[in-house]
ROKOLMAR-582044 format. One line per 10 residues: number of its first residue (from 1); their letters; for each residue x, y, z of N, C-alpha, C, O. Coordinates in Angstrom, 3 decimals, m for minus. Each point is the difference from the previous one (the first is absolute). Example, Ala and Ser with C-alpha at 12.3 -4.5 7.8 and 13.67 -1.06 7.14 Angstrom:
1) AS) 13.190:m5.690:7.800:m0.890:1.190:0.000:0.900:1.200:0.000:1.036:m0.019:0.665 | m1.386:1.069:m1.385:0.820:1.190:0.060:m0.770:1.090:0.730:0.509:1.108:0.169
***
This chain:
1) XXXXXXXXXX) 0.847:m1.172:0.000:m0.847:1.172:0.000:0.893:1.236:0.000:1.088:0.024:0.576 | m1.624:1.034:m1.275:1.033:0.913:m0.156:m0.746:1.419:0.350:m0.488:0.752:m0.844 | 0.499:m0.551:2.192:m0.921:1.287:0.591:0.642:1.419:m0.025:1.134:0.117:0.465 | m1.635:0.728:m0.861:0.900:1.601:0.505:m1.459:0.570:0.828:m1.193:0.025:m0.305 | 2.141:0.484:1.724:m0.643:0.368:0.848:0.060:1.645:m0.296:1.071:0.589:m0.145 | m2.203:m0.021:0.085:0.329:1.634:0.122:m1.488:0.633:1.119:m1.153:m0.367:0.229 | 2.133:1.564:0.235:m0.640:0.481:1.019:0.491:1.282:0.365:1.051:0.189:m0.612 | m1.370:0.868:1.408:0.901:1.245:0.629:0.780:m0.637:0.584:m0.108:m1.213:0.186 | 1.220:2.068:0.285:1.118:m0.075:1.047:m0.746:m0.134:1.466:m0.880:0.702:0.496 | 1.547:m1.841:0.000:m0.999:m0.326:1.470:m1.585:m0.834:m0.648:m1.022:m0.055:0.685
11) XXXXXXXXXX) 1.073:m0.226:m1.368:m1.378:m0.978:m0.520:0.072:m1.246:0.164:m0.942:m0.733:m0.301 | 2.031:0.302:0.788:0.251:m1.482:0.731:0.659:m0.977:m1.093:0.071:m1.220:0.152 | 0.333:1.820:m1.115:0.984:m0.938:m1.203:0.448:m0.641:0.490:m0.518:m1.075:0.301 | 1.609:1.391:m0.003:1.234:m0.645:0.931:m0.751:m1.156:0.606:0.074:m1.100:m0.550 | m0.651:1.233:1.429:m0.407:m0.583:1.104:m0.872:m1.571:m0.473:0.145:m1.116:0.499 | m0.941:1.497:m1.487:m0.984:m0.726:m0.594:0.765:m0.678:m0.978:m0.644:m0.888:m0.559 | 1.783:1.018:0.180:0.744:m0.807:m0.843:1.059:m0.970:0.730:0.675:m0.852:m0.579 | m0.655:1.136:1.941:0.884:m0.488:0.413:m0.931:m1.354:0.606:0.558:m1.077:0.211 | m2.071:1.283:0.041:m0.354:m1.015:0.513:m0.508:m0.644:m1.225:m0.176:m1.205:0.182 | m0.155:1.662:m1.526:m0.154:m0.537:m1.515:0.876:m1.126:0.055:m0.457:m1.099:m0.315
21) XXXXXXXXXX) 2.040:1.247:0.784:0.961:m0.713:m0.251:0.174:m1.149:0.498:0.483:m0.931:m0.644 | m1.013:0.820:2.366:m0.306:m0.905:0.599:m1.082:m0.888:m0.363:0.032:m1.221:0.155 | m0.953:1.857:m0.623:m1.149:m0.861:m0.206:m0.055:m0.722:m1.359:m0.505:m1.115:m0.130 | 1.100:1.878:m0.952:0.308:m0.564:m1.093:1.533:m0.679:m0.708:0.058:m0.765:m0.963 | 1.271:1.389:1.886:0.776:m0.529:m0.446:0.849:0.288:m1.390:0.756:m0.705:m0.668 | m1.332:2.363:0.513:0.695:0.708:m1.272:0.968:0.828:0.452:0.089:0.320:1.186 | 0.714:0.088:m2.117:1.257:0.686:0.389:m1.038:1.606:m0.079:m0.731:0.346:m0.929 | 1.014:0.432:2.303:m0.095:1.374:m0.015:0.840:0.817:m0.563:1.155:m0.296:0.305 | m1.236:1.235:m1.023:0.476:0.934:m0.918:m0.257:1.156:0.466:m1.031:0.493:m0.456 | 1.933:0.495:1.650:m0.232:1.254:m0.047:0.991:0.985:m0.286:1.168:m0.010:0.391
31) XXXXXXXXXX) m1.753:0.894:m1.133:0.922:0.936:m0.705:0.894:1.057:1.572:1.090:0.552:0.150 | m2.313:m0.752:0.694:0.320:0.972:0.912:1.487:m0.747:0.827:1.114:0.496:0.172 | m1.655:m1.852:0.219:1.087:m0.627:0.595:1.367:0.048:m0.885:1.130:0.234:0.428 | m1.458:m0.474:m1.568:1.648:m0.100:m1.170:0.537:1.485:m0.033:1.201:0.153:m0.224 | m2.107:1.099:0.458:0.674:1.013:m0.098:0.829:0.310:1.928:1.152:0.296:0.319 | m2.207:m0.510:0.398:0.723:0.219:1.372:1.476:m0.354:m0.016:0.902:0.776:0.319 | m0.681:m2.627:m0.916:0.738:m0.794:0.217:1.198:0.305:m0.787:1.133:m0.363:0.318 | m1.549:1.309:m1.761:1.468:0.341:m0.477:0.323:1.306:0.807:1.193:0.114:0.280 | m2.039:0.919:0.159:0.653:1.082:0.970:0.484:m0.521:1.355:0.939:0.641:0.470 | m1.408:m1.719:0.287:0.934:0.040:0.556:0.985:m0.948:m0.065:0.573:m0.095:1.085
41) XXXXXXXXXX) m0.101:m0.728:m2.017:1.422:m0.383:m0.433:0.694:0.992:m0.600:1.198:m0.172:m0.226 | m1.881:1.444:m0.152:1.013:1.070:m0.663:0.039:m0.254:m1.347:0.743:0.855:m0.483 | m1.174:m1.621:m0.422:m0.195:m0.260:m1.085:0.022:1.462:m0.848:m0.362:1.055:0.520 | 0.928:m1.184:m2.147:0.004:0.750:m0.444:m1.773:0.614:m0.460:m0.345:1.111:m0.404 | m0.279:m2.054:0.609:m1.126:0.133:m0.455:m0.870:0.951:1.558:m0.633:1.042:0.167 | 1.069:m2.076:0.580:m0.147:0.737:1.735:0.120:1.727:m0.054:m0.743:0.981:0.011 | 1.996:m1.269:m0.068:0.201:1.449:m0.081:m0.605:1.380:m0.943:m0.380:1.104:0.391 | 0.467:m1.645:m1.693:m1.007:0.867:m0.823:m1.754:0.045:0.473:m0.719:0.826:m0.563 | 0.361:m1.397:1.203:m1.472:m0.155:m0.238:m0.013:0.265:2.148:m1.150:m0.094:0.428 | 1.785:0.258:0.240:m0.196:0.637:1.351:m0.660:1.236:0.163:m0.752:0.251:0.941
51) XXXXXXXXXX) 1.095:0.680:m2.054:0.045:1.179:0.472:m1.891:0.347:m0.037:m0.818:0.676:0.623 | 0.867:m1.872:m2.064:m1.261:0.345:m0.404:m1.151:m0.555:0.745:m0.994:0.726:0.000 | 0.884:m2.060:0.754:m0.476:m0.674:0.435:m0.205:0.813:1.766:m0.845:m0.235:0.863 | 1.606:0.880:m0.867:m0.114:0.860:1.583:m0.926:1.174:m0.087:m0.773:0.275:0.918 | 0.858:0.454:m2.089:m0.979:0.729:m0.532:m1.572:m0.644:m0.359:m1.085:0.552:m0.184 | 1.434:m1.709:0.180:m2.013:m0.630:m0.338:m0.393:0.311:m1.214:m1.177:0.118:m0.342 | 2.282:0.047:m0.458:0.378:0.072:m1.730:m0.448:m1.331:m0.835:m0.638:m0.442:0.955 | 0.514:m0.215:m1.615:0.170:m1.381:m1.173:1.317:0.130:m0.627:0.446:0.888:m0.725 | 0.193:m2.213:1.263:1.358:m0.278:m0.754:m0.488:0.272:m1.620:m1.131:m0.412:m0.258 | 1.690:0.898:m0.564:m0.033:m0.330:m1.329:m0.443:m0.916:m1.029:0.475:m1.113:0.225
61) XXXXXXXXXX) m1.373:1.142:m1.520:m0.602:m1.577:m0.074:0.902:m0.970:m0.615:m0.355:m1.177:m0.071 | 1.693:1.623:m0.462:1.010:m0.395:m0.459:0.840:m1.083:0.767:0.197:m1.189:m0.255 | 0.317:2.153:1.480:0.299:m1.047:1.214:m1.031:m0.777:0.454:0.682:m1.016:0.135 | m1.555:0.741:0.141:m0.985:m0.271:0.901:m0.144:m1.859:m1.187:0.205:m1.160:0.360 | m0.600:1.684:m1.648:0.140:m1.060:m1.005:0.731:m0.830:m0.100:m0.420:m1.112:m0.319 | 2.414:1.426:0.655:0.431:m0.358:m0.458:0.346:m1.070:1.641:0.642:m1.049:0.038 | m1.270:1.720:1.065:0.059:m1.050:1.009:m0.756:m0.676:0.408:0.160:m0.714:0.990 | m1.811:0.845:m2.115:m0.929:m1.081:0.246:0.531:m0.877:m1.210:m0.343:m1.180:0.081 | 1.036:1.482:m1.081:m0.050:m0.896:m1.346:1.047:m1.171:0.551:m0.046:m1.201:m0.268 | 1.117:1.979:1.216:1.188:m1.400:0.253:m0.947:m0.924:1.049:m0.077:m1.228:0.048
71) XXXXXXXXXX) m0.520:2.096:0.660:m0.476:m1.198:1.536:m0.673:m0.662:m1.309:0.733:m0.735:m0.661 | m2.064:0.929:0.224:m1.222:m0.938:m1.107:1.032:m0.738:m0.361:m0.499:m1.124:0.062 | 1.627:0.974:m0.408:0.604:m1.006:m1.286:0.758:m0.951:1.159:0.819:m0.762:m0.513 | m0.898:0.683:1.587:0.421:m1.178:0.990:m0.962:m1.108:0.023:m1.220:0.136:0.085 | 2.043:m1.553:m0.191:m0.834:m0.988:0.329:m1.081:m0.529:0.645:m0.732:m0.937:m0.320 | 0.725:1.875:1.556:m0.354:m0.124:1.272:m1.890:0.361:m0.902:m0.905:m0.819:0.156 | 0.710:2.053:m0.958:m1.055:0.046:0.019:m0.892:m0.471:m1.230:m1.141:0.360:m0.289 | 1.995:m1.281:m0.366:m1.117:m0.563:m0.980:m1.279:m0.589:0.609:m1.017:m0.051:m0.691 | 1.022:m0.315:1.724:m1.431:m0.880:0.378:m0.698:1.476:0.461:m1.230:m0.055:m0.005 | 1.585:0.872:0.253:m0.875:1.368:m0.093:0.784:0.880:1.119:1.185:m0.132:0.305
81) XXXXXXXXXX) m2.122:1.069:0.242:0.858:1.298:1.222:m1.449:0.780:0.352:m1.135:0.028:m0.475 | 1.796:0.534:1.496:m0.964:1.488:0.244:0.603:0.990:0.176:0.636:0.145:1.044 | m0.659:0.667:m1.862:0.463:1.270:m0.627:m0.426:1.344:0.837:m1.203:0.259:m0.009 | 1.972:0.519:0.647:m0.474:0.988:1.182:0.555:1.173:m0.582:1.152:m0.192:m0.389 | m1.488:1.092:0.241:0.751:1.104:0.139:0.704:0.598:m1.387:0.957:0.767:m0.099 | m1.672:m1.314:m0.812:m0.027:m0.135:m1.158:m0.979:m0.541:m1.445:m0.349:m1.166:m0.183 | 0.185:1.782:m0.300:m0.049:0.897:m0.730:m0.575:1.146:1.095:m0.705:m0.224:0.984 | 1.263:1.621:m1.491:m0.265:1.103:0.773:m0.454:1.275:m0.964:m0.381:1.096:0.409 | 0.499:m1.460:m1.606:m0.347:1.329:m0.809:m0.519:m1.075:m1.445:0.445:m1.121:m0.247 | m1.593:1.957:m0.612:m0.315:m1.108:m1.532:1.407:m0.342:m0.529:m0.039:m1.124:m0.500
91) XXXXXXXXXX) 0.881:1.500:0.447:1.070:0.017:m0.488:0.686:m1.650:0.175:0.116:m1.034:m0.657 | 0.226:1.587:1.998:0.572:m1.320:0.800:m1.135:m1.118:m0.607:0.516:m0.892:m0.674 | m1.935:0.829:0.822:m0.944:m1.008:m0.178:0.224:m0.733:m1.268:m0.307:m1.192:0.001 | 0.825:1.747:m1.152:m0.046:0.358:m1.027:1.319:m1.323:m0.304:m0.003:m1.103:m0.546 | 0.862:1.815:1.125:1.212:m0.551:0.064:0.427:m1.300:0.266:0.744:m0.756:m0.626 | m1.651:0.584:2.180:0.123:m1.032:0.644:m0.724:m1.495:m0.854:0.494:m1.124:m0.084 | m2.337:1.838:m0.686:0.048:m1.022:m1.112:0.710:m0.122:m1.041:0.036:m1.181:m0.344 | 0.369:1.647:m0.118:1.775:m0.314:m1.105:0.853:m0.816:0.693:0.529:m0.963:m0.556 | m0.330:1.243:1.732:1.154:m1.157:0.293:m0.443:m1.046:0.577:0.810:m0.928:m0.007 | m2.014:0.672:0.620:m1.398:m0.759:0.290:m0.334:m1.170:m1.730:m0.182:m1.216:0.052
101) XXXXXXXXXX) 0.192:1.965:m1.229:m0.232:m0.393:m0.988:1.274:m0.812:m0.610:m0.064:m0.996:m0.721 | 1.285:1.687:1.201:1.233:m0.590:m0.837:0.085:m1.251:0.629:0.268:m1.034:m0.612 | m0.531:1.109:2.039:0.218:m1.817:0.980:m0.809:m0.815:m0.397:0.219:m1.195:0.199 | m1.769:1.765:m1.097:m1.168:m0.768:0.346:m0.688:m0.570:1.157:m0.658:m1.036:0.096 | 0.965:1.975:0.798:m0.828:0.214:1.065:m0.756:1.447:0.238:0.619:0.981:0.413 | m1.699:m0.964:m0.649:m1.474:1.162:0.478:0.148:0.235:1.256:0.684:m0.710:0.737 | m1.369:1.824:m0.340:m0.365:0.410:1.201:m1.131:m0.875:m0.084:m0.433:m0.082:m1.150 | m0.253:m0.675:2.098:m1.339:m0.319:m0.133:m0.903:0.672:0.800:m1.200:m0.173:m0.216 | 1.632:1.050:1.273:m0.957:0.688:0.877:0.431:0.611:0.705:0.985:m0.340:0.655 | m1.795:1.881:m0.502:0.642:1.131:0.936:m1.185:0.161:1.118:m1.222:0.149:m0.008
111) XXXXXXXXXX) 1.973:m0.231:0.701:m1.288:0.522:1.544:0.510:1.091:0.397:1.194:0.059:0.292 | m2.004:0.984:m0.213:m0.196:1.171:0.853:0.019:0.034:0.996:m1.185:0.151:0.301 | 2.022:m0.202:1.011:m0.567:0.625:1.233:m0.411:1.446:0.459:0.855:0.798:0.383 | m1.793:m0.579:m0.418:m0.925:1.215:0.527:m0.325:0.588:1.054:m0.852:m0.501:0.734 | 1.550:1.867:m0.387:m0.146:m0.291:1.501:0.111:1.806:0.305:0.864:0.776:m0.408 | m1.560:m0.613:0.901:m0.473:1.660:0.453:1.627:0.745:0.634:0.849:m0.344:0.822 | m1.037:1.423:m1.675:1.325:0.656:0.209:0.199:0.460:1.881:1.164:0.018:0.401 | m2.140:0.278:0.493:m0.250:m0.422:1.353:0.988:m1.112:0.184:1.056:0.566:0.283 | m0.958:m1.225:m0.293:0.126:m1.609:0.551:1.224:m0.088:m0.679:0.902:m0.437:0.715 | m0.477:0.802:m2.240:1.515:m0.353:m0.428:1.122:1.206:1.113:1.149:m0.202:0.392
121) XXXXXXXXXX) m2.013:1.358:m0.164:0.962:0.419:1.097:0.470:m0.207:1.445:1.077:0.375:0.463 | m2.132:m1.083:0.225:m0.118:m0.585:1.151:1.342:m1.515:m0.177:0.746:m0.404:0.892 | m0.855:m0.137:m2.382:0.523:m0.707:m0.307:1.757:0.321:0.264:0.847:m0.361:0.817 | m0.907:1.407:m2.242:1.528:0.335:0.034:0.800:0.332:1.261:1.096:m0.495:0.263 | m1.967:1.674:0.736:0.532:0.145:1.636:0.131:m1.177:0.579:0.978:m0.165:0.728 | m1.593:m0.530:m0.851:0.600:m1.380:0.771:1.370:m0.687:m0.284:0.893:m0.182:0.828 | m0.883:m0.198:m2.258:0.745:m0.198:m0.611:1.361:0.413:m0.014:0.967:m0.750:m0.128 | m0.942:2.290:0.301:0.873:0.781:0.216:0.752:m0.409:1.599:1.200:m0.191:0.200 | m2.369:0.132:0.853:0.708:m0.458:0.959:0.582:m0.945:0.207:0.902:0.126:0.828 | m1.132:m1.680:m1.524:0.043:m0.677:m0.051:1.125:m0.633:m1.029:0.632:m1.057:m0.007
131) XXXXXXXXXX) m0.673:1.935:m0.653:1.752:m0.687:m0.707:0.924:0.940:m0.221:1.125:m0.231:m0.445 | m1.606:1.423:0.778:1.125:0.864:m0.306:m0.002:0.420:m1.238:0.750:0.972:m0.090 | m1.395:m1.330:m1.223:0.311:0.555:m1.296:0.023:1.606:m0.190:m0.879:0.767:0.393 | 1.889:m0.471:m0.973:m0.079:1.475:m0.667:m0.477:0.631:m0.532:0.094:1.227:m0.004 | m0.943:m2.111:m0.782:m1.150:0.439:m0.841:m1.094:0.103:0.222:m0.795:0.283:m0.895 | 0.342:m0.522:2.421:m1.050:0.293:1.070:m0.375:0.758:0.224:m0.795:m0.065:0.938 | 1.049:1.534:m1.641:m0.588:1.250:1.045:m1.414:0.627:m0.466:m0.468:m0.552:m0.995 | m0.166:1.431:1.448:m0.815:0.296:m0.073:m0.225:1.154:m1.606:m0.922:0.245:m0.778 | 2.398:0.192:0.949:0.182:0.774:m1.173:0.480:m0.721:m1.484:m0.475:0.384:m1.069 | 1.285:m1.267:1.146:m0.144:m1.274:m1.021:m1.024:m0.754:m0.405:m0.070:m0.355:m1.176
141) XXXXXXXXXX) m0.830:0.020:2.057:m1.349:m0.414:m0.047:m0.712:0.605:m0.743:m0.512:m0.544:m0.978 | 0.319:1.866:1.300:m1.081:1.225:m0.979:0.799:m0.787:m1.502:m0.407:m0.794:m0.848 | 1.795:1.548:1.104:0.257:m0.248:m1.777:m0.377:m1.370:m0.537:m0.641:m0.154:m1.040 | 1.109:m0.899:1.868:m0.531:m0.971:m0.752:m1.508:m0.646:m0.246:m0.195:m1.050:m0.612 | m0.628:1.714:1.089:m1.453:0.225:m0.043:0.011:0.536:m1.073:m0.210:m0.675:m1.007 | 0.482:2.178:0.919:0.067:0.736:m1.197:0.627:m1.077:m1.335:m0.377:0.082:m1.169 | 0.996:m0.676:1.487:0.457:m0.910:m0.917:m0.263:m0.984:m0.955:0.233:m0.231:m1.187 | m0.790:m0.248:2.118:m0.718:m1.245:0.080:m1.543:0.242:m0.682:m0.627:m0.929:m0.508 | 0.092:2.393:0.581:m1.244:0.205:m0.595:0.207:0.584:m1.233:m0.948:0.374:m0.690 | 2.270:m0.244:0.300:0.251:0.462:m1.088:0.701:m0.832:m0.935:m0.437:0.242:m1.125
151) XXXXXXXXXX) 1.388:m1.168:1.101:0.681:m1.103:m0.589:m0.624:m1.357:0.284:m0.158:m0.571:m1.079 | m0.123:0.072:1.758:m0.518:m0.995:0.561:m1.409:m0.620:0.225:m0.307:m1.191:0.052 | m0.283:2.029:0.038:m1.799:m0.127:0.316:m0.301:m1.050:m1.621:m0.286:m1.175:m0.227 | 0.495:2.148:m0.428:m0.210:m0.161:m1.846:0.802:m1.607:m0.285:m0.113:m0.447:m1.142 | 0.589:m0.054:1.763:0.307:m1.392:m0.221:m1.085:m1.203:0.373:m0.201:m1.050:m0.610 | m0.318:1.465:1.601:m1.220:m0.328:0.254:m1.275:m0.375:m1.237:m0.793:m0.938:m0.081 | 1.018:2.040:m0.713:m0.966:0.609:m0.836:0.417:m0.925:m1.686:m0.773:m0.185:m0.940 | 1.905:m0.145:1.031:1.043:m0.681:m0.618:m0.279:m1.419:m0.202:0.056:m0.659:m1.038 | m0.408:0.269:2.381:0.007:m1.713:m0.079:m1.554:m0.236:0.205:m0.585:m1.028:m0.344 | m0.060:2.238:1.016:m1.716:m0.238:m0.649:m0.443:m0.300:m1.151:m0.891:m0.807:m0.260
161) XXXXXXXXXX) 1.641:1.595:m0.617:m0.428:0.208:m1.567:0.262:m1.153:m0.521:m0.822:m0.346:m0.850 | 2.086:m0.732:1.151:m0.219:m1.193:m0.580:0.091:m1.146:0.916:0.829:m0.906:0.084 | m2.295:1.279:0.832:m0.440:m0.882:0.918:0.578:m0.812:0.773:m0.383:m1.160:m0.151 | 1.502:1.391:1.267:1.064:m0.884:0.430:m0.379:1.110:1.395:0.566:m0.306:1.049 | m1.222:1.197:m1.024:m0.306:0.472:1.379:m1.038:m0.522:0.857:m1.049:m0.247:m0.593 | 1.068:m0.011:1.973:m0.170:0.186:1.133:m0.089:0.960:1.059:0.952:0.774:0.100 | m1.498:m0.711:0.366:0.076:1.236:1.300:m0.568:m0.578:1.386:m1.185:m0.274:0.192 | 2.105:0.150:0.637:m0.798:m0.508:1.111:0.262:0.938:1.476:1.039:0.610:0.251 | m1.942:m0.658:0.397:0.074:0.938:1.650:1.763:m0.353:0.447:0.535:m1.100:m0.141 | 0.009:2.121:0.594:1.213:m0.278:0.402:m0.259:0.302:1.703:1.023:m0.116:0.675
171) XXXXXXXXXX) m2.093:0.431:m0.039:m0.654:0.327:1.395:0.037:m1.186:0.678:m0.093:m1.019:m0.683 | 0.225:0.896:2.063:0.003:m1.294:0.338:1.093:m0.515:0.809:0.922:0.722:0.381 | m1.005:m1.858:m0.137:1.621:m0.771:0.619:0.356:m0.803:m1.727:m0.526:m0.345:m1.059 | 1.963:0.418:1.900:0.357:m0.610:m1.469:m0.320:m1.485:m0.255:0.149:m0.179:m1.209 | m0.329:m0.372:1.499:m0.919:m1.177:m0.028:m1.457:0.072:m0.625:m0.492:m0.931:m0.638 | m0.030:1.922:0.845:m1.052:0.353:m0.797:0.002:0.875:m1.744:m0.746:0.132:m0.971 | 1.970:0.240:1.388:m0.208:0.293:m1.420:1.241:m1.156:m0.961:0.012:m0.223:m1.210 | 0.852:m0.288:2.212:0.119:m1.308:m0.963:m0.869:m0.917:m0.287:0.248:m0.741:m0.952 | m1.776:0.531:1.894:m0.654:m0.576:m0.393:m0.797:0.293:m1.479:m0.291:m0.924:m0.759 | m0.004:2.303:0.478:m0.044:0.504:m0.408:0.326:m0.224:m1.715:m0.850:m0.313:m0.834
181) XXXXXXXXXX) 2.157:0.539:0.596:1.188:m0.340:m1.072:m0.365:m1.084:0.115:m1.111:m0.048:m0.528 | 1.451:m1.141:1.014:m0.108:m1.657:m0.193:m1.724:m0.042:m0.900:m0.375:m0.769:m0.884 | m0.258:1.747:1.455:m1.597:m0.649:m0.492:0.534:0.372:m1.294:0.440:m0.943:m0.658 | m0.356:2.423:m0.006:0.457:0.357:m1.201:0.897:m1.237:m1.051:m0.356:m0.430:m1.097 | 1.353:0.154:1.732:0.783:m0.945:m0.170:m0.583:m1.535:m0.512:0.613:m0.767:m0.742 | m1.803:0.564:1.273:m0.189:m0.972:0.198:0.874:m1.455:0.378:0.088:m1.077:m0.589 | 0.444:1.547:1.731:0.241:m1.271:0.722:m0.022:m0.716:1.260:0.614:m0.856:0.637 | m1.450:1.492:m0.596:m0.800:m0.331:1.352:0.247:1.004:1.492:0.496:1.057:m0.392 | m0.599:m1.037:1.320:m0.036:0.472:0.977:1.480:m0.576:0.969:0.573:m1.068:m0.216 | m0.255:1.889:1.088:1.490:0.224:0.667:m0.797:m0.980:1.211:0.866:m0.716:0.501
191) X) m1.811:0.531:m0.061:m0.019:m0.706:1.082:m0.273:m1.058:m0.087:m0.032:m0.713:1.003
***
């Protein structure tokens, strides 16, 4: 199965993919984790894309491509993945089926998590306390709101048009809205 999860920042991606993984046993794919992970090894790539990523900016769709196109072409995900944090602009979407098309592997389904801009901030403050990220603040947040309703929303709008969307409540314990995804999914229920 080959899922891309999209949602705002604080919409529970992360989170909901990580228990996707458990329950299904696909390799998780996040752009966010591969970018953290080259800034902090210092990576040349790290380093170019810090400055921007602290700002609540979008890495570039160039870079961003060229580090979903190497992860997609690993072994690990021919039997499928769940895709987080990516596609982020039509562009990227665009892209991602081209190199989606060159493997002969489709996206087969995007779920929406939906979740009241209230609650993604209650979210991120926690979050913030809770791991320390830099990209936590209240003033990064706005931008990437601002962001996110401007590059991002429209991807949504993207995978509606050729019916591979979903949208489900992201409200809840997470158990409920993995229950949630699994119904979409169809594969039964987490309990």
């Amino acid at each position: 199965m080959r899922i891309v999860l999209l949602g705002a920042p604080g919409s529970g991606k992360g989170t909901q993919a990580t228990l996707l993984v458990e329950r299904l046993g696909l390799p998780h794919i996040s752009t966010g984790v591969l970018l953290r992970d080259a800034i902090k090894r210092g990576t040349k790539l790290g380093l170019a894309v810090r400055e921007i990523t602290e700002k609540g900016e979008l890495v570039p769709d160039d870079v961003m491509s060229d580090l979903v196109r190497e992860r997609l072409g690993r072994d690990d995900v021919a039997g499928g993945f769940i895709l987080d944090g990516y596609p982020r602009t039509l562009e990227q979407a665009e892209v991602l089926d081209a190199i989606l098309e060159d493997l002969g592997r489709p996206v087969e389904v995007a779920i929406l998590i939906d979740v009241d801009t209230d609650q993604i901030i209650k979210r991120i403050e926690l979050r913030a306390q809770e791991e320390g990220r830099s990209d936590d603040t209240v003033e990064v947040l706005r931008n990437r709101m601002r962001v996110y309703q401007e590059k991002t929303a429209p991807v949504a709008d993207y995978y509606a048009s050729r019916g591979l969307l979903t949208q489900v409540m992201g409200t809840g314990s997470r158990e409920e809205v993995l229950e949630r995804i699994l119904s979409v999914l169809q594969v039964g229920t987490a309990s």
